[in-house]
C-alpha positions as CSV (number, residue, x, y, z in Angstrom):
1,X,12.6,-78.0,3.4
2,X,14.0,-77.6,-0.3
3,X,14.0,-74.1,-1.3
4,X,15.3,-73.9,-4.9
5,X,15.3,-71.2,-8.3
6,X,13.9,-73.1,-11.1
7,X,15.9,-73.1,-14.1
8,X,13.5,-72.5,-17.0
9,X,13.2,-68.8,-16.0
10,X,15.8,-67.4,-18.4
11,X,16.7,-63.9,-17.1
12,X,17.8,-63.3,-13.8
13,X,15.6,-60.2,-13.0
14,X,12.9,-62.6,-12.3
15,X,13.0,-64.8,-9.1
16,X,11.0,-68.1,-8.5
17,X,10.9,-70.1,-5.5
18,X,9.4,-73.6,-5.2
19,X,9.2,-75.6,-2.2
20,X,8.0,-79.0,-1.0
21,X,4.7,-79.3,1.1
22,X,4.3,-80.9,4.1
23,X,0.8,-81.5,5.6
24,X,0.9,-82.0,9.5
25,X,1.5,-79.4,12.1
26,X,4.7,-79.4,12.3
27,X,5.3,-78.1,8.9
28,X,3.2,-74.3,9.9
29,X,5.4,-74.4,13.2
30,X,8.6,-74.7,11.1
31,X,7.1,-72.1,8.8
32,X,5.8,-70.2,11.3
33,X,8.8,-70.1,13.3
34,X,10.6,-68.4,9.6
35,X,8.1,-65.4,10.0
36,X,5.3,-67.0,7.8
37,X,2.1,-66.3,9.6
38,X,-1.3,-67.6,8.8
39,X,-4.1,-64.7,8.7
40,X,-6.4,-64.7,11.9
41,X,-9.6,-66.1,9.5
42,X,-8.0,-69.0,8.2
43,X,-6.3,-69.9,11.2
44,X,-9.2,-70.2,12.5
45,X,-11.4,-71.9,10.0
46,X,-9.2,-73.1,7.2
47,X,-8.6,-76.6,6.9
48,X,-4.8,-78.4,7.1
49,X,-4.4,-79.0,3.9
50,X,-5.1,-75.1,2.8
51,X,-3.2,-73.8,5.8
52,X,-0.4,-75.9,4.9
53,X,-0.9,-74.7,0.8
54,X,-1.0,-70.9,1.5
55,X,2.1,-70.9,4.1
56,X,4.4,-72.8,1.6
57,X,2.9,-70.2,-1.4
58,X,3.8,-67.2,0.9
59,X,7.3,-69.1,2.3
60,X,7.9,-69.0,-1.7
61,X,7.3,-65.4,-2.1
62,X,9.1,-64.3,0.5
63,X,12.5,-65.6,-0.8
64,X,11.5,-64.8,-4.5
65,X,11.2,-61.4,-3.1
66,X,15.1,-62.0,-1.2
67,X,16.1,-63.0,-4.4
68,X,15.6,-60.0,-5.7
69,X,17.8,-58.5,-4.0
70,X,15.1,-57.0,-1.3
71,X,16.6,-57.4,2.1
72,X,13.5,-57.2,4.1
73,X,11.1,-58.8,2.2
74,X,7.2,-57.3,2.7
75,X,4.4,-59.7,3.7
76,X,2.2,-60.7,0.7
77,X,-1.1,-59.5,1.6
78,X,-4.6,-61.2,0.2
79,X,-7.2,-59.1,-2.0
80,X,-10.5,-59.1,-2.1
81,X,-11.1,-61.7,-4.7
82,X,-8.4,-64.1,-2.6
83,X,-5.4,-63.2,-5.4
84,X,-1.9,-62.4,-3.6
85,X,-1.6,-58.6,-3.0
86,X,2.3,-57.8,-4.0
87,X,4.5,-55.2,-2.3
88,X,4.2,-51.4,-4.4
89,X,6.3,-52.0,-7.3
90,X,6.4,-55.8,-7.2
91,X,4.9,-58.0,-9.3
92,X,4.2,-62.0,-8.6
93,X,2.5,-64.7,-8.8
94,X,2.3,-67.9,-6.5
95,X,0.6,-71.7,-7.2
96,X,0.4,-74.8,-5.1
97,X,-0.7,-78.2,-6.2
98,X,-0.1,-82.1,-5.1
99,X,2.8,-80.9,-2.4
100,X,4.6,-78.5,-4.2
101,X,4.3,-74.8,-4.1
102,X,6.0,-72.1,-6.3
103,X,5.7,-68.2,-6.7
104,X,7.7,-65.9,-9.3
105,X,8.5,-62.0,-8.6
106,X,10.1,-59.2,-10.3
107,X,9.9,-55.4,-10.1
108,X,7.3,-54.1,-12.4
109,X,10.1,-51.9,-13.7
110,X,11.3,-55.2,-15.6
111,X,8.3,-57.4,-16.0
112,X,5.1,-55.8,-16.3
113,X,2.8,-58.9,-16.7
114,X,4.5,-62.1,-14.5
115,X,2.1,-65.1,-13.7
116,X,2.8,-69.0,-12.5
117,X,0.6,-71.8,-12.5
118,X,1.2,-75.7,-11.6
119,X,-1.1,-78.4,-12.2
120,X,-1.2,-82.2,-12.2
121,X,-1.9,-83.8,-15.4
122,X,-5.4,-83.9,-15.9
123,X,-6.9,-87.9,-15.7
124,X,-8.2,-89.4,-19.1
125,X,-12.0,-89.1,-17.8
126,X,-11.4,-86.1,-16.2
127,X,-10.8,-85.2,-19.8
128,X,-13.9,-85.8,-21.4
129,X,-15.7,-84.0,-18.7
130,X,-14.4,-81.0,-18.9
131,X,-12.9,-80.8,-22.3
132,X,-15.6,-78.3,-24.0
133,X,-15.4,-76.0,-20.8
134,X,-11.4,-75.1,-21.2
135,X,-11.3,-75.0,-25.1
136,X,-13.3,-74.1,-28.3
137,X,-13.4,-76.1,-31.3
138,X,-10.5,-73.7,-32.9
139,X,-7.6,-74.7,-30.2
140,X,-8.4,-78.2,-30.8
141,X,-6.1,-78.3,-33.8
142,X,-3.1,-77.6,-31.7
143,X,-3.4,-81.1,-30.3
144,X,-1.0,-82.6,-32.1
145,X,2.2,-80.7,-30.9
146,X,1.5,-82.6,-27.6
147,X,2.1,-86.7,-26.5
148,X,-1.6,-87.3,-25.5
149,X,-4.8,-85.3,-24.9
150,X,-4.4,-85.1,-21.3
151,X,-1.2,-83.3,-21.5
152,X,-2.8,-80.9,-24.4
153,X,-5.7,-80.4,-22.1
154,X,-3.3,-79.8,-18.6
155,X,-1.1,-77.7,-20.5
156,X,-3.5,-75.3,-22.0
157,X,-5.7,-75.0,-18.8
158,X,-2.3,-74.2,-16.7
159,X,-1.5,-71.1,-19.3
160,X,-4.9,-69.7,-19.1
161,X,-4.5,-69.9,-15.6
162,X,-1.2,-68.4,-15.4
163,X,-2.1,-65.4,-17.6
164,X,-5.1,-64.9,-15.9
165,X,-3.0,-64.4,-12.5
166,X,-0.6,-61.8,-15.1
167,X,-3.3,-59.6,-16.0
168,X,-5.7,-59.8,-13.0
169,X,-4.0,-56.9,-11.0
170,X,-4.7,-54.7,-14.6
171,X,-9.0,-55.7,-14.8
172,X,-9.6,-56.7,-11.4
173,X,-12.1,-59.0,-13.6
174,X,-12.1,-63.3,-13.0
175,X,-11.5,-64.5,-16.2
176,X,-13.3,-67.3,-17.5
177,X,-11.6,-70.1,-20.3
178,X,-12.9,-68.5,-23.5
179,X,-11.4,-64.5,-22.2
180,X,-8.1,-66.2,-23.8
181,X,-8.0,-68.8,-26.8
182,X,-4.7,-70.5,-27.9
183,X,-3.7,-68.8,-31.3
184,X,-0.1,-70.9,-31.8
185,X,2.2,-73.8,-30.6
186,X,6.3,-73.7,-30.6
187,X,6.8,-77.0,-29.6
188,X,10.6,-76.7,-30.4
189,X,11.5,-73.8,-27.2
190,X,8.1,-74.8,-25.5
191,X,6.2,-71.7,-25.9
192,X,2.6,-72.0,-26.6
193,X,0.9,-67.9,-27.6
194,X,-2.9,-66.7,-25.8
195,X,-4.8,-64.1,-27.5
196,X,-7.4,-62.4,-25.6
197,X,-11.0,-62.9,-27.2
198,X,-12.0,-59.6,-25.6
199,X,-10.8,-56.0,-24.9
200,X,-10.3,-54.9,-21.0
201,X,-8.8,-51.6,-21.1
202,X,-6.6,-49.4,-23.7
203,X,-3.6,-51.8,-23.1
204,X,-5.0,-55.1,-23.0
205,X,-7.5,-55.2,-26.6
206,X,-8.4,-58.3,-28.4
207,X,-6.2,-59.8,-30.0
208,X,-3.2,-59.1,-27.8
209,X,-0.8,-62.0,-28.1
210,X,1.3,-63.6,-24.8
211,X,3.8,-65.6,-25.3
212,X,4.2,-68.6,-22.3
213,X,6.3,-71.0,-22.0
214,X,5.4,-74.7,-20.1
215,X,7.7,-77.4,-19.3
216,X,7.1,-80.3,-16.7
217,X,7.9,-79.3,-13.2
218,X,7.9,-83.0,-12.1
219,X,6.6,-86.0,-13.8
220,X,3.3,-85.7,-13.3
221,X,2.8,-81.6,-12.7
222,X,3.2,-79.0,-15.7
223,X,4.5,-75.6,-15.0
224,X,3.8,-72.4,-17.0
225,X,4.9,-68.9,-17.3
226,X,4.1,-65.5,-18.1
227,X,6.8,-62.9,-18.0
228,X,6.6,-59.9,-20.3
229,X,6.3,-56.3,-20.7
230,X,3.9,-54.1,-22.8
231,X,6.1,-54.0,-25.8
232,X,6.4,-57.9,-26.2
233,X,2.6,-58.3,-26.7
234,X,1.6,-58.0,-30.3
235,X,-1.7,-57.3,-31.7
């Protein structure tokens, strides 16, 4: 089993863990044997391939949490809406896709808003179908900075995702595409900038500007971040 930090995180007060997936039985008893135990439900009734995804998400956020320094790392608990439930004090943020699984943590004393997202790169008539529900006609123009449209699209649906995850445990709201529309491209250190199209609380009012960063976490997955505190978000 790989366990690795990923280098694009550039500060070492936040940890992220990624991990290969394995789908067969054997995998959950090598996990399981580690401490990473499946809740009774969904040991129950979840299929392979999910039990298989959440144990390698949670195996990932248990060593992010190590690697911050926290000898005995708490279990990651599951909320009401399914989003990971973080220790008091911790922040995270775990994703799985096409055998790999990742998760990010920090303590909210250094990184107030912290989300991760991986997805494979989108197929060109996957595209077309979904194009109009993950954009509006003003990001299109932001298209260019990017090799092809299916990296555009896979991109931009990753960092929605990934700031969704950041500010869900501040709205307790699911966020649908257009509650963020991208406002900027820095194709030179990879950083693309979300505003938020409406106002949730006193802190997070339209307009309000993350910055995320995106790179390719293997050939054919992307990987974005969120990691930043209140003052680093401009309105």
């Amino acid at each position: 089993m790989q366990r690795f930090t990923c280098e694009a995180v550039p500060t070492s007060k936040i940890a992220m863990v990624s991990t290969d997936i394995c789908y067969d039985a054997r995998y959950l008893q090598r996990l399981s044997s580690r401490g990473i135990q499946l809740p009774e439900k969904m040991h129950h009734e979840a299929v392979l391939k999910r039990k298989c995804e959440f144990s390698a998400g949670r195996y990932c956020a248990f060593y992010a949490q190590k690697n911050l320094g926290i000898e005995i790392p708490s279990k990651v608990g599951i909320g009401s809406n399914r989003e990971p439930v973080w220790p008091s004090g911790i922040v995270g943020s775990i994703s799985h896709c096409q055998g790999k699984a990742v998760a990010v943590a920090a303590y909210q004393s250094d990184c107030k808003y912290l989300g991760v997202d991986i997805e494979p790169l989108i197929k060109p008539q996957t595209c077309s179908q979904i194009w109009d529900s993950i954009l509006c006609e003003d990001e299109f123009k932001y298209r260019y900075h990017f090799l092809n449209e299916e990296l555009f699209l896979t991109t931009i649906f990753s960092a929605k995702e990934s700031l969704y995850k950041a500010i869900f445990p501040y709205i307790n709201v699911i966020a649908s595409f257009d509650t963020a529309k991208l406002t900027g491209v820095d194709p030179s250190s990879r950083v693309l900038y979300l505003s938020l199209s409406r106002s949730f609380n006193a802190t997070l009012q339209h307009g309000c500007t993350f910055p995320i960063g995106y790179q390719m976490f293997t050939d054919k997955v992307i990987l974005t971040l969120v990691r930043c505190n209140t003052k680093t978000i401009g309105v």
